[in-house]
N, CA, C, O and CB atoms as a CASP TS submission, in Angstrom:
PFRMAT TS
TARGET T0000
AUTHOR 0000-0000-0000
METHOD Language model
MODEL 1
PARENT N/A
ATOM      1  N   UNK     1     -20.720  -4.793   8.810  1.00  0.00           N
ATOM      2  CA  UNK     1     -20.162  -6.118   8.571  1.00  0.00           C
ATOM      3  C   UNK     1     -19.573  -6.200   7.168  1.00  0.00           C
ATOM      4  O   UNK     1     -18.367  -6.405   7.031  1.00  0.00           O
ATOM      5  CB  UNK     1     -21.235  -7.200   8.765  1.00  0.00           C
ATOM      6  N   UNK     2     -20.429  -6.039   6.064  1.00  0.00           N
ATOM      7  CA  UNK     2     -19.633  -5.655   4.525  1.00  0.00           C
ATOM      8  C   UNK     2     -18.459  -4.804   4.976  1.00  0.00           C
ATOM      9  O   UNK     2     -17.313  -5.192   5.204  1.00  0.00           O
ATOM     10  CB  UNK     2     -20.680  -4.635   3.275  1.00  0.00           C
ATOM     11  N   UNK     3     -18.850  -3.826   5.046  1.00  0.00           N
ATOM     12  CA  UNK     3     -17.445  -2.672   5.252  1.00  0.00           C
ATOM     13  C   UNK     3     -16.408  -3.743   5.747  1.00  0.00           C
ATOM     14  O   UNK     3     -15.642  -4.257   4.932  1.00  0.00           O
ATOM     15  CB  UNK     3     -17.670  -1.156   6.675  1.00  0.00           C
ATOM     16  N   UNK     4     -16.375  -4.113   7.199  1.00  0.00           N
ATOM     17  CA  UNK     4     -14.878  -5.014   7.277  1.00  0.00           C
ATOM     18  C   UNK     4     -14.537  -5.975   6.185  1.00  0.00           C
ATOM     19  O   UNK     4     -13.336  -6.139   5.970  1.00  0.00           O
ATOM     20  CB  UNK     4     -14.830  -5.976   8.571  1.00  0.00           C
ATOM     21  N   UNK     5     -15.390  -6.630   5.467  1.00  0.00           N
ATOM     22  CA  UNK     5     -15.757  -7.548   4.560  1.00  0.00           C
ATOM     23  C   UNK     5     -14.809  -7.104   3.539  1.00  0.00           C
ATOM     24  O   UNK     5     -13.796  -7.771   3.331  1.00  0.00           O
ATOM     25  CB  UNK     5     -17.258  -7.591   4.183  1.00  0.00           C
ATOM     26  N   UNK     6     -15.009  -6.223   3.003  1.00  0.00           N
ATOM     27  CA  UNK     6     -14.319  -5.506   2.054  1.00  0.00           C
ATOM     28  C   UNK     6     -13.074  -4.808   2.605  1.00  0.00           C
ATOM     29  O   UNK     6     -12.202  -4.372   1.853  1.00  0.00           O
ATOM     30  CB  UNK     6     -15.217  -4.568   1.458  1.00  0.00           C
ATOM     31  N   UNK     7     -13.034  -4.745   3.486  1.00  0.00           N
ATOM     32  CA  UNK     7     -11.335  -4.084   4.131  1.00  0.00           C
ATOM     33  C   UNK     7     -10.457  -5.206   3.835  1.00  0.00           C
ATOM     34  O   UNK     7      -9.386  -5.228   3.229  1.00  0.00           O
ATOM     35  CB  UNK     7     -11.151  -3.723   6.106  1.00  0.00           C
ATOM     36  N   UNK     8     -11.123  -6.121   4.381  1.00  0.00           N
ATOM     37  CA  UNK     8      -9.873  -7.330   4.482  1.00  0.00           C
ATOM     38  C   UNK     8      -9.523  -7.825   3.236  1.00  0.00           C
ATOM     39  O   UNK     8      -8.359  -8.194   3.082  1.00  0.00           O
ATOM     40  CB  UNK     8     -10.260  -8.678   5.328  1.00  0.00           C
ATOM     41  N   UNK     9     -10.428  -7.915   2.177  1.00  0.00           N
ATOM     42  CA  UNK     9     -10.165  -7.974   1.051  1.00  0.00           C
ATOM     43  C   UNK     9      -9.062  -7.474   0.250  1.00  0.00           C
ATOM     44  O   UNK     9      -8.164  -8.020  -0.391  1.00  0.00           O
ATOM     45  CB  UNK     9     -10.967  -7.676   0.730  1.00  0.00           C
ATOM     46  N   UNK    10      -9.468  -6.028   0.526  1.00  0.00           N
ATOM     47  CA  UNK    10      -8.715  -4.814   0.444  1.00  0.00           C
ATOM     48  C   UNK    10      -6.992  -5.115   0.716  1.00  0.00           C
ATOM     49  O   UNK    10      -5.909  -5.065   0.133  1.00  0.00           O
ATOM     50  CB  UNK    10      -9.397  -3.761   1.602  1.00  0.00           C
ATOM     51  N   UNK    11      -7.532  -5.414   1.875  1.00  0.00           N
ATOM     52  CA  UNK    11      -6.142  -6.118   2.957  1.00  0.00           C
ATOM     53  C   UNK    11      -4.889  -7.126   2.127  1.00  0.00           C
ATOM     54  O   UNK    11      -3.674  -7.085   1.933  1.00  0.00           O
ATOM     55  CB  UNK    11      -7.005  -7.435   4.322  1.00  0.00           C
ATOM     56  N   UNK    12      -5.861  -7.868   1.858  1.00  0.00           N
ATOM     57  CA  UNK    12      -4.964  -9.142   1.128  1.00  0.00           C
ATOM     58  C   UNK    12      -4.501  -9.091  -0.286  1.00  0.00           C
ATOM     59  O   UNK    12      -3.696  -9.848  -0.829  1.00  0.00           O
ATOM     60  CB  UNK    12      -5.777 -10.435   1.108  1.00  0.00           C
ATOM     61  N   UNK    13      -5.272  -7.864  -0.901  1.00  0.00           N
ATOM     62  CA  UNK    13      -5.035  -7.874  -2.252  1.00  0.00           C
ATOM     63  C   UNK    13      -3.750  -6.715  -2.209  1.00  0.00           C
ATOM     64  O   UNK    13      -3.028  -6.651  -3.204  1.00  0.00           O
ATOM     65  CB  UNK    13      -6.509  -7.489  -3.210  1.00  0.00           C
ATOM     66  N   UNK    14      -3.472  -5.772  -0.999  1.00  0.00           N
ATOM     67  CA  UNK    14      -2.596  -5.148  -0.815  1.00  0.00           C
ATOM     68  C   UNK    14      -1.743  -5.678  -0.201  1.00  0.00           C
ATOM     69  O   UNK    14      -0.949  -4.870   0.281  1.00  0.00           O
ATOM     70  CB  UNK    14      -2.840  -4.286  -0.462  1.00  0.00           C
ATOM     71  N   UNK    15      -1.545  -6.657   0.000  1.00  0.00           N
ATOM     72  CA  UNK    15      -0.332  -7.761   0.390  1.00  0.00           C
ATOM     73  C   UNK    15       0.034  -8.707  -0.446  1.00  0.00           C
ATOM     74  O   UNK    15       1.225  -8.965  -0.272  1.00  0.00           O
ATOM     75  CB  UNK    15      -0.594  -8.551   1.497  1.00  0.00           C
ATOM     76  N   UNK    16      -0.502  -9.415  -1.370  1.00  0.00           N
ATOM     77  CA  UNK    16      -0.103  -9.761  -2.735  1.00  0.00           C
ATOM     78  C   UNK    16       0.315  -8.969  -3.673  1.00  0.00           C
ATOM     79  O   UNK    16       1.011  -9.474  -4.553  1.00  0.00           O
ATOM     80  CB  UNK    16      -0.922 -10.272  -3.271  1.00  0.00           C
ATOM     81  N   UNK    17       0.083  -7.897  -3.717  1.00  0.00           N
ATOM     82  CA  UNK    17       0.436  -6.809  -5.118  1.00  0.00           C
ATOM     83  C   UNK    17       1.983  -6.618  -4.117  1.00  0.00           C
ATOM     84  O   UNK    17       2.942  -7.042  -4.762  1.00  0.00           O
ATOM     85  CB  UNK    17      -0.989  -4.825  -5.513  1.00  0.00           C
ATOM     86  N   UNK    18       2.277  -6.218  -3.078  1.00  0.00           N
ATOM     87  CA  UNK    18       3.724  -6.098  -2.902  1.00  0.00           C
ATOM     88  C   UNK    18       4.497  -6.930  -2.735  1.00  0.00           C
ATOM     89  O   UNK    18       5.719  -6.843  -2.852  1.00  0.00           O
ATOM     90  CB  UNK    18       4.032  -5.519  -2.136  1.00  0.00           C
ATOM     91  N   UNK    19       3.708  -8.064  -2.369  1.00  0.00           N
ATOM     92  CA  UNK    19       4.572  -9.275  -2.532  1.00  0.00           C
ATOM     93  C   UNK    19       5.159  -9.473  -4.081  1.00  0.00           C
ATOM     94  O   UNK    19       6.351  -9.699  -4.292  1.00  0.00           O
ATOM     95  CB  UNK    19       3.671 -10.580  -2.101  1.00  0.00           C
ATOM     96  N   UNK    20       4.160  -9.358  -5.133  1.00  0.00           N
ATOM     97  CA  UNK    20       4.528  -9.436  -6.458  1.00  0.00           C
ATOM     98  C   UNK    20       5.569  -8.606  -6.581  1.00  0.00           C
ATOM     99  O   UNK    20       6.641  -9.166  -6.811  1.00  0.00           O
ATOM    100  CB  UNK    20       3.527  -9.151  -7.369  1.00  0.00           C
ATOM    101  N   UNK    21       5.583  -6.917  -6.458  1.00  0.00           N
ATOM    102  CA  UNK    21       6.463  -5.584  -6.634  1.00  0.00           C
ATOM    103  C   UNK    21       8.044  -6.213  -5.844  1.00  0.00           C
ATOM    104  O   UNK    21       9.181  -5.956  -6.239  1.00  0.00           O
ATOM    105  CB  UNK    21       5.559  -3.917  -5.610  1.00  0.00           C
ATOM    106  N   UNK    22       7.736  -6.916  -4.878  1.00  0.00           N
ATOM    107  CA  UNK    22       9.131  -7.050  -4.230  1.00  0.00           C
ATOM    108  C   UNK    22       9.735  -8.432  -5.327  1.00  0.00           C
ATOM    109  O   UNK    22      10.857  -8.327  -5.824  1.00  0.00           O
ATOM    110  CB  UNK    22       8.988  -7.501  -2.192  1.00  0.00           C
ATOM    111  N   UNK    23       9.196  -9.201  -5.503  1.00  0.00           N
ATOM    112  CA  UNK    23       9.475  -9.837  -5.960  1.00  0.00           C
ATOM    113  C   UNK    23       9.892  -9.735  -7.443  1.00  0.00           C
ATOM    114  O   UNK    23      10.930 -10.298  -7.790  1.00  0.00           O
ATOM    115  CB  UNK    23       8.831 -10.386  -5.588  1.00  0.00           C
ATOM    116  N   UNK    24       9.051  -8.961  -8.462  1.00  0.00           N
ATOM    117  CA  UNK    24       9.396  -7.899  -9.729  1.00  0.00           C
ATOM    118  C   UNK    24      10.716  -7.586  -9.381  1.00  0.00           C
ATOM    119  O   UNK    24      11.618  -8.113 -10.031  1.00  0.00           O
ATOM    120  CB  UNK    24       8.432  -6.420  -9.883  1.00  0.00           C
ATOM    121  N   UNK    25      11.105  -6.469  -8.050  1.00  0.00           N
ATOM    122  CA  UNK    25      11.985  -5.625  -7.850  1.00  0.00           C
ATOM    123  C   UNK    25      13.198  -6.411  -7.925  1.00  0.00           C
ATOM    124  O   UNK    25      14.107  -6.185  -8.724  1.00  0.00           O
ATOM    125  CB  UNK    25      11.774  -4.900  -6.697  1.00  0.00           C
ATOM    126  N   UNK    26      13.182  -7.525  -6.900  1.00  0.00           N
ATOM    127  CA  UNK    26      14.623  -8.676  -6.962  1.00  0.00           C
ATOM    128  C   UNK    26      14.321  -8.937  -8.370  1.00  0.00           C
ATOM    129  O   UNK    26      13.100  -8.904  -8.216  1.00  0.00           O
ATOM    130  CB  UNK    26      14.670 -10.383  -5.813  1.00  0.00           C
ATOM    131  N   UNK    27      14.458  -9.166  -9.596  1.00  0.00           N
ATOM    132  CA  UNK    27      14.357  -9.587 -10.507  1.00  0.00           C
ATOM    133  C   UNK    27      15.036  -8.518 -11.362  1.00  0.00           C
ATOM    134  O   UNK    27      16.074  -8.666 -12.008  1.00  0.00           O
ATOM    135  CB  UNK    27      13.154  -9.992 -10.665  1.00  0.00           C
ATOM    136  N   UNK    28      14.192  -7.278 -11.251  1.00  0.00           N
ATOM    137  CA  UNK    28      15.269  -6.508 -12.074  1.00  0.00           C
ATOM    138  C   UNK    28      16.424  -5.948 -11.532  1.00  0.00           C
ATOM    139  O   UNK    28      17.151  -5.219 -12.207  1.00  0.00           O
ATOM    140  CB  UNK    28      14.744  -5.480 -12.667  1.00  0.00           C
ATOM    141  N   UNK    29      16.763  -6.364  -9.803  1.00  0.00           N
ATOM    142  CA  UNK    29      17.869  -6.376  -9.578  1.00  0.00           C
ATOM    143  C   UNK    29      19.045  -6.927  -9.629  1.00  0.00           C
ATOM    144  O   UNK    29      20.153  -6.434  -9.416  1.00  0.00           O
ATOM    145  CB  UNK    29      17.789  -6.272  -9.077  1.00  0.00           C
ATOM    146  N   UNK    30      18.557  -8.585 -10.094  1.00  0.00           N
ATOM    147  CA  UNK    30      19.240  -9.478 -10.392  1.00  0.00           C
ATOM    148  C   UNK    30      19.915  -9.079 -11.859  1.00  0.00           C
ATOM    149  O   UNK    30      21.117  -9.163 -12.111  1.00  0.00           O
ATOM    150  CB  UNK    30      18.430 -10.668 -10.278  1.00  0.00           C
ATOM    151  N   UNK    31      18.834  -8.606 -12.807  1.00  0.00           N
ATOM    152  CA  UNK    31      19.104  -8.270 -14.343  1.00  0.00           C
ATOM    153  C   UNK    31      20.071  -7.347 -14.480  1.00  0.00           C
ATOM    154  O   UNK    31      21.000  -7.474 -15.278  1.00  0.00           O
ATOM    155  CB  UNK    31      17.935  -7.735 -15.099  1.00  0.00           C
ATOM    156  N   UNK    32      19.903  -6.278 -13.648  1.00  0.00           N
ATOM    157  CA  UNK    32      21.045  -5.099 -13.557  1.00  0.00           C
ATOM    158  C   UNK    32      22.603  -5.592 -13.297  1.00  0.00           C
ATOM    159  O   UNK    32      23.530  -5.391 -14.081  1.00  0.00           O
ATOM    160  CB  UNK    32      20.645  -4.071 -12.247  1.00  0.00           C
ATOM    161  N   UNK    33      22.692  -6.262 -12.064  1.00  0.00           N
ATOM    162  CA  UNK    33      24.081  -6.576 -11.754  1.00  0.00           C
ATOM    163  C   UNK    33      24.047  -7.769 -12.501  1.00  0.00           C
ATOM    164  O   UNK    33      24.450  -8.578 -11.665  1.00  0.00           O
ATOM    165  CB  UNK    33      24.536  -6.708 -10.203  1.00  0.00           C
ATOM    166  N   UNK    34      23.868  -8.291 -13.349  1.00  0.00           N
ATOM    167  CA  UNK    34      24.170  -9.135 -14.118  1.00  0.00           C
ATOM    168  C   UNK    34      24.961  -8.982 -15.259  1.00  0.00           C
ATOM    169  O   UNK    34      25.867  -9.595 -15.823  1.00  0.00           O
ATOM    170  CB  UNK    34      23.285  -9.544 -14.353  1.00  0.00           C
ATOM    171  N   UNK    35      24.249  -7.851 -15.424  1.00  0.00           N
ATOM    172  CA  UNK    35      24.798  -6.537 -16.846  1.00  0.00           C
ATOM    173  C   UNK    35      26.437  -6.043 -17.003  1.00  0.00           C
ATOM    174  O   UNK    35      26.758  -5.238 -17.878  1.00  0.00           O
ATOM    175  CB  UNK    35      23.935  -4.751 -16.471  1.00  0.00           C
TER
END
């Protein structure tokens, strides 16, 4: 029961961190062609 406990955790914190990275990424893509 922990074990899934901690997967999903796992889960969501690896779906926010790329949400952030994609979101980082449009940003310095915006900065580039701006240039």
């Amino acid at each position: 029961m922990k074990f899934i406990y901690t997967l999903e955790i796992s889960l969501k914190k690896n779906i926010n961190l790329e949400k952030y990275y994609k979101i980082k990424f449009r940003q310095k893509m915006k900065v580039m062609t701006r240039e």
